[in-house]
PANUKE-504761 format. One line per field, with one value per residue (C-alpha): residue in one letter; chain; x negated, y negated, z negated. Coordinates in nm, 4 decimals, always signed. Example, Ala and Ser with C-alpha at 12.3 -4.5 7.8 and 13.67 -1.06 7.14 Angstrom:
2
rest: c(A, S)
kette: c(A, A)
X: c(-1.2300, -1.3670)
Y: c(+0.4500, +0.1060)
Z: c(-0.7800, -0.7140)
REM end
This chain:
164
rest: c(X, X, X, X, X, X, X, X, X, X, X, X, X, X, X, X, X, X, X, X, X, X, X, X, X, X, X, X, X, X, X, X, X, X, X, X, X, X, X, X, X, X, X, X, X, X, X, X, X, X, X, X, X, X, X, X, X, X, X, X, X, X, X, X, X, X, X, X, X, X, X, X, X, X, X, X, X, X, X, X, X, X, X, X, X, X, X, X, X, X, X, X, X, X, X, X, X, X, X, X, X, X, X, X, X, X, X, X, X, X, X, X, X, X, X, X, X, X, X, X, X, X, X, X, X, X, X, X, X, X, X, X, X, X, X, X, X, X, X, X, X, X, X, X, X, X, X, X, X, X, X, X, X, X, X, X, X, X, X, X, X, X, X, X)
kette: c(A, A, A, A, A, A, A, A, A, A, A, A, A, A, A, A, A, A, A, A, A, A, A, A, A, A, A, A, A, A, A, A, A, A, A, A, A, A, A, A, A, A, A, A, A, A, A, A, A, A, A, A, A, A, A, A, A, A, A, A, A, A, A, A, A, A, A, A, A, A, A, A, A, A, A, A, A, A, A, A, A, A, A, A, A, A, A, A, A, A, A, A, A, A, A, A, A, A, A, A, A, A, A, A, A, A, A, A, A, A, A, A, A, A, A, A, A, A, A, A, A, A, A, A, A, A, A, A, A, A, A, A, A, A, A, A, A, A, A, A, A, A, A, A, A, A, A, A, A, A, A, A, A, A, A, A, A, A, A, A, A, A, A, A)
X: c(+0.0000, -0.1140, -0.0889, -0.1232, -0.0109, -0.2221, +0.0447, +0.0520, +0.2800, +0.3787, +0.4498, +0.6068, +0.7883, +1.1782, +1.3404, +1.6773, +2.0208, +2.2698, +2.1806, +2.4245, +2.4462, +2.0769, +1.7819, +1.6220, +1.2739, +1.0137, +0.8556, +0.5444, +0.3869, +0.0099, -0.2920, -0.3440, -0.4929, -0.7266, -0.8831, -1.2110, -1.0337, -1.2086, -1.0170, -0.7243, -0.4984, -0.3803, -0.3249, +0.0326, +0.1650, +0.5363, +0.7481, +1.0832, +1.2805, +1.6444, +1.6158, +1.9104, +1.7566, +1.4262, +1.3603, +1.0233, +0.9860, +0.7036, +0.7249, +0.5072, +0.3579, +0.4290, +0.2593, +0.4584, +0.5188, +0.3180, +0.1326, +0.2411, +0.2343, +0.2494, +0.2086, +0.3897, +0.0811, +0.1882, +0.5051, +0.6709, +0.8677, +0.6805, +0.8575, +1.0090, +1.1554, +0.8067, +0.7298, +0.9451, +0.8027, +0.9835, +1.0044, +1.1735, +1.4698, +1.7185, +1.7065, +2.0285, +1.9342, +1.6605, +1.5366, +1.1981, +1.1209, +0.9896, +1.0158, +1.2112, +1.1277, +0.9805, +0.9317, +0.5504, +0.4898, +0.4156, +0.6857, +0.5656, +0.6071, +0.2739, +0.0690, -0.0371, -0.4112, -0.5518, -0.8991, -0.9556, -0.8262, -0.5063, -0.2025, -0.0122, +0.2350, +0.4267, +0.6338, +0.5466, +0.7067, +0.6976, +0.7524, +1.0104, +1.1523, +1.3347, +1.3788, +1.6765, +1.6808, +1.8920, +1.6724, +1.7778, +1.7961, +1.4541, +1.2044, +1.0244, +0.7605, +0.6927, +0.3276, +0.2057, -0.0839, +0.0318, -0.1966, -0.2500, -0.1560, -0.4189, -0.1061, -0.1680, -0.5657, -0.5849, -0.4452, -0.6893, -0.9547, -0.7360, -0.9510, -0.6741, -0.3860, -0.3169, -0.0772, +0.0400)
Y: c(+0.0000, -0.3405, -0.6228, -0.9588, -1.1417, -1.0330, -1.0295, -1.1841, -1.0264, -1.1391, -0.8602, -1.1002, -0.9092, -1.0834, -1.0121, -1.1361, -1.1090, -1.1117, -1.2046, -1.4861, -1.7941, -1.9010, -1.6941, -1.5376, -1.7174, -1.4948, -1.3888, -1.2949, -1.3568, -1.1901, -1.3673, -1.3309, -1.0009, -0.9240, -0.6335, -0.8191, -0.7873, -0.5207, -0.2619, -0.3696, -0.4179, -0.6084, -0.5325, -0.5987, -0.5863, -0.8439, -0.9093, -0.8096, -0.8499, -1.0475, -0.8976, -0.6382, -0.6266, -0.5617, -0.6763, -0.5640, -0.7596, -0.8342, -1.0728, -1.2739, -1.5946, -1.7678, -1.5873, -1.2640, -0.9309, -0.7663, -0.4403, -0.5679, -0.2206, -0.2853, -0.0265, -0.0510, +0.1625, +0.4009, +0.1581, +0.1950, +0.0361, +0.0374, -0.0677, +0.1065, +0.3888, +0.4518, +0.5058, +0.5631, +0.6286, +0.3894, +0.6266, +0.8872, +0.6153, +0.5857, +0.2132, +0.0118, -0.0862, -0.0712, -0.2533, -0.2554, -0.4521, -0.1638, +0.1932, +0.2335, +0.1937, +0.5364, +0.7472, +0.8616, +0.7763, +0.4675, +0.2829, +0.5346, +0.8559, +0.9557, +0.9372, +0.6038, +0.5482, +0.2089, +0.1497, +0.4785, +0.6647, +0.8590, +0.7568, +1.0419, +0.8029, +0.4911, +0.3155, +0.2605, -0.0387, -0.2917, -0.6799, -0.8292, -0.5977, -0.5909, -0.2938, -0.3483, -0.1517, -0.1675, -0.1888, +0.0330, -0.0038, +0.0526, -0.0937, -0.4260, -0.4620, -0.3846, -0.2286, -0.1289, -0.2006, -0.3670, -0.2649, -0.2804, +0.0705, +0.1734, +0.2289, -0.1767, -0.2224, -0.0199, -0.2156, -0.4532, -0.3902, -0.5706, -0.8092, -1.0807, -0.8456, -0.9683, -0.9132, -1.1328)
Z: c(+0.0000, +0.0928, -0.1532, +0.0084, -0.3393, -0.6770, -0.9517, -1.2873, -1.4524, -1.8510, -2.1100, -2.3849, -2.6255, -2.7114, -3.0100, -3.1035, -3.2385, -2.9233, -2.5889, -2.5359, -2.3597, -2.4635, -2.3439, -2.6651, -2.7620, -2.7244, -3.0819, -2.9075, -2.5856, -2.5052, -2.3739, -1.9828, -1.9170, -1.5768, -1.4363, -1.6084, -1.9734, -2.2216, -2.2278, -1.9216, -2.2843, -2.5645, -2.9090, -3.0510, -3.3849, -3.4273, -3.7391, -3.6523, -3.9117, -3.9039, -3.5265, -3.4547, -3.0668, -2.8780, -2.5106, -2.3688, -2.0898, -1.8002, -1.5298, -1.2770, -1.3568, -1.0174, -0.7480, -0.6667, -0.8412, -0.5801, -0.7515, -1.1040, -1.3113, -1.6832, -1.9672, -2.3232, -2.4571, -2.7956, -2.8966, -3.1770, -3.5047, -3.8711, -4.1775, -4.4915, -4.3005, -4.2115, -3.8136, -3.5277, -3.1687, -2.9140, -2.6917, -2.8988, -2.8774, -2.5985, -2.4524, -2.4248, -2.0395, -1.8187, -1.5222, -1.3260, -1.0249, -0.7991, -0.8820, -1.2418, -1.6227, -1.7203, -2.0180, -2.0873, -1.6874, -1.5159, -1.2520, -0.9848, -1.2035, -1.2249, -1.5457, -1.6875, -1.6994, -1.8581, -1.7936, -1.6156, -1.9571, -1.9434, -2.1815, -2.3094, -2.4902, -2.4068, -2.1061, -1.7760, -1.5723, -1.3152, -1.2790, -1.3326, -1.5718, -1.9146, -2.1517, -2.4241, -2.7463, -3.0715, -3.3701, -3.6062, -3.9895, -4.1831, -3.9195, -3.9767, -3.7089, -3.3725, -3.2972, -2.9493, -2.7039, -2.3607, -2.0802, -1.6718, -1.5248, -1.2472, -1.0011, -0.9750, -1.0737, -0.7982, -0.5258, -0.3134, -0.6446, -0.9056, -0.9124, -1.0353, -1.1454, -1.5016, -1.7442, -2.0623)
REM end
Protein backbone atom coordinates (compact mmCIF):
# COMPACT_ATOMS: atom_id res chain seq x y z
CA UNK A 1 0.00 0.00 0.00
CA UNK A 2 1.14 3.41 -0.93
CA UNK A 3 0.89 6.23 1.53
CA UNK A 4 1.23 9.59 -0.08
CA UNK A 5 0.11 11.42 3.39
CA UNK A 6 2.22 10.33 6.77
CA UNK A 7 -0.45 10.29 9.52
CA UNK A 8 -0.52 11.84 12.87
CA UNK A 9 -2.80 10.26 14.52
CA UNK A 10 -3.79 11.39 18.51
CA UNK A 11 -4.50 8.60 21.10
CA UNK A 12 -6.07 11.00 23.85
CA UNK A 13 -7.88 9.09 26.25
CA UNK A 14 -11.78 10.83 27.11
CA UNK A 15 -13.40 10.12 30.10
CA UNK A 16 -16.77 11.36 31.03
CA UNK A 17 -20.21 11.09 32.38
CA UNK A 18 -22.70 11.12 29.23
CA UNK A 19 -21.81 12.05 25.89
CA UNK A 20 -24.24 14.86 25.36
CA UNK A 21 -24.46 17.94 23.60
CA UNK A 22 -20.77 19.01 24.63
CA UNK A 23 -17.82 16.94 23.44
CA UNK A 24 -16.22 15.38 26.65
CA UNK A 25 -12.74 17.17 27.62
CA UNK A 26 -10.14 14.95 27.24
CA UNK A 27 -8.56 13.89 30.82
CA UNK A 28 -5.44 12.95 29.08
CA UNK A 29 -3.87 13.57 25.86
CA UNK A 30 -0.10 11.90 25.05
CA UNK A 31 2.92 13.67 23.74
CA UNK A 32 3.44 13.31 19.83
CA UNK A 33 4.93 10.01 19.17
CA UNK A 34 7.27 9.24 15.77
CA UNK A 35 8.83 6.34 14.36
CA UNK A 36 12.11 8.19 16.08
CA UNK A 37 10.34 7.87 19.73
CA UNK A 38 12.09 5.21 22.22
CA UNK A 39 10.17 2.62 22.28
CA UNK A 40 7.24 3.70 19.22
CA UNK A 41 4.98 4.18 22.84
CA UNK A 42 3.80 6.08 25.65
CA UNK A 43 3.25 5.33 29.09
CA UNK A 44 -0.33 5.99 30.51
CA UNK A 45 -1.65 5.86 33.85
CA UNK A 46 -5.36 8.44 34.27
CA UNK A 47 -7.48 9.09 37.39
CA UNK A 48 -10.83 8.10 36.52
CA UNK A 49 -12.81 8.50 39.12
CA UNK A 50 -16.44 10.47 39.04
CA UNK A 51 -16.16 8.98 35.26
CA UNK A 52 -19.10 6.38 34.55
CA UNK A 53 -17.57 6.27 30.67
CA UNK A 54 -14.26 5.62 28.78
CA UNK A 55 -13.60 6.76 25.11
CA UNK A 56 -10.23 5.64 23.69
CA UNK A 57 -9.86 7.60 20.90
CA UNK A 58 -7.04 8.34 18.00
CA UNK A 59 -7.25 10.73 15.30
CA UNK A 60 -5.07 12.74 12.77
CA UNK A 61 -3.58 15.95 13.57
CA UNK A 62 -4.29 17.68 10.17
CA UNK A 63 -2.59 15.87 7.48
CA UNK A 64 -4.58 12.64 6.67
CA UNK A 65 -5.19 9.31 8.41
CA UNK A 66 -3.18 7.66 5.80
CA UNK A 67 -1.33 4.40 7.51
CA UNK A 68 -2.41 5.68 11.04
CA UNK A 69 -2.34 2.21 13.11
CA UNK A 70 -2.49 2.85 16.83
CA UNK A 71 -2.09 0.27 19.67
CA UNK A 72 -3.90 0.51 23.23
CA UNK A 73 -0.81 -1.63 24.57
CA UNK A 74 -1.88 -4.01 27.96
CA UNK A 75 -5.05 -1.58 28.97
CA UNK A 76 -6.71 -1.95 31.77
CA UNK A 77 -8.68 -0.36 35.05
CA UNK A 78 -6.81 -0.37 38.71
CA UNK A 79 -8.57 0.68 41.78
CA UNK A 80 -10.09 -1.06 44.92
CA UNK A 81 -11.55 -3.89 43.00
CA UNK A 82 -8.07 -4.52 42.12
CA UNK A 83 -7.30 -5.06 38.14
CA UNK A 84 -9.45 -5.63 35.28
CA UNK A 85 -8.03 -6.29 31.69
CA UNK A 86 -9.83 -3.89 29.14
CA UNK A 87 -10.04 -6.27 26.92
CA UNK A 88 -11.74 -8.87 28.99
CA UNK A 89 -14.70 -6.15 28.77
CA UNK A 90 -17.18 -5.86 25.99
CA UNK A 91 -17.06 -2.13 24.52
CA UNK A 92 -20.28 -0.12 24.25
CA UNK A 93 -19.34 0.86 20.40
CA UNK A 94 -16.61 0.71 18.19
CA UNK A 95 -15.37 2.53 15.22
CA UNK A 96 -11.98 2.55 13.26
CA UNK A 97 -11.21 4.52 10.25
CA UNK A 98 -9.90 1.64 7.99
CA UNK A 99 -10.16 -1.93 8.82
CA UNK A 100 -12.11 -2.34 12.42
CA UNK A 101 -11.28 -1.94 16.23
CA UNK A 102 -9.80 -5.36 17.20
CA UNK A 103 -9.32 -7.47 20.18
CA UNK A 104 -5.50 -8.62 20.87
CA UNK A 105 -4.90 -7.76 16.87
CA UNK A 106 -4.16 -4.68 15.16
CA UNK A 107 -6.86 -2.83 12.52
CA UNK A 108 -5.66 -5.35 9.85
CA UNK A 109 -6.07 -8.56 12.03
CA UNK A 110 -2.74 -9.56 12.25
CA UNK A 111 -0.69 -9.37 15.46
CA UNK A 112 0.37 -6.04 16.87
CA UNK A 113 4.11 -5.48 16.99
CA UNK A 114 5.52 -2.09 18.58
CA UNK A 115 8.99 -1.50 17.94
CA UNK A 116 9.56 -4.78 16.16
CA UNK A 117 8.26 -6.65 19.57
CA UNK A 118 5.06 -8.59 19.43
CA UNK A 119 2.03 -7.57 21.82
CA UNK A 120 0.12 -10.42 23.09
CA UNK A 121 -2.35 -8.03 24.90
CA UNK A 122 -4.27 -4.91 24.07
CA UNK A 123 -6.34 -3.15 21.06
CA UNK A 124 -5.47 -2.60 17.76
CA UNK A 125 -7.07 0.39 15.72
CA UNK A 126 -6.98 2.92 13.15
CA UNK A 127 -7.52 6.80 12.79
CA UNK A 128 -10.10 8.29 13.33
CA UNK A 129 -11.52 5.98 15.72
CA UNK A 130 -13.35 5.91 19.15
CA UNK A 131 -13.79 2.94 21.52
CA UNK A 132 -16.76 3.48 24.24
CA UNK A 133 -16.81 1.52 27.46
CA UNK A 134 -18.92 1.68 30.72
CA UNK A 135 -16.72 1.89 33.70
CA UNK A 136 -17.78 -0.33 36.06
CA UNK A 137 -17.96 0.04 39.89
CA UNK A 138 -14.54 -0.53 41.83
CA UNK A 139 -12.04 0.94 39.19
CA UNK A 140 -10.24 4.26 39.77
CA UNK A 141 -7.60 4.62 37.09
CA UNK A 142 -6.93 3.85 33.73
CA UNK A 143 -3.28 2.29 32.97
CA UNK A 144 -2.06 1.29 29.49
CA UNK A 145 0.84 2.01 27.04
CA UNK A 146 -0.32 3.67 23.61
CA UNK A 147 1.97 2.65 20.80
CA UNK A 148 2.50 2.80 16.72
CA UNK A 149 1.56 -0.71 15.25
CA UNK A 150 4.19 -1.73 12.47
CA UNK A 151 1.06 -2.29 10.01
CA UNK A 152 1.68 1.77 9.75
CA UNK A 153 5.66 2.22 10.74
CA UNK A 154 5.85 0.20 7.98
CA UNK A 155 4.45 2.16 5.26
CA UNK A 156 6.89 4.53 3.13
CA UNK A 157 9.55 3.90 6.45
CA UNK A 158 7.36 5.71 9.06
CA UNK A 159 9.51 8.09 9.12
CA UNK A 160 6.74 10.81 10.35
CA UNK A 161 3.86 8.46 11.45
CA UNK A 162 3.17 9.68 15.02
CA UNK A 163 0.77 9.13 17.44
CA UNK A 164 -0.40 11.33 20.62
Amino acid sequence: MKCSLWPLPLLPLLAGATLGAEKPKPLYTSPVITSRTPGHAVSIDVDLKGSRSLYLVVDETGDGYGCDWADWIEPRLVGPKGTLKLTELKWKGAFAGWGSAKINRNAGGQQMVVDGKPVSCGIGTHAPSTIIYDLPEGYTRFVARGGLDKGGVGQQGGKTTSVR
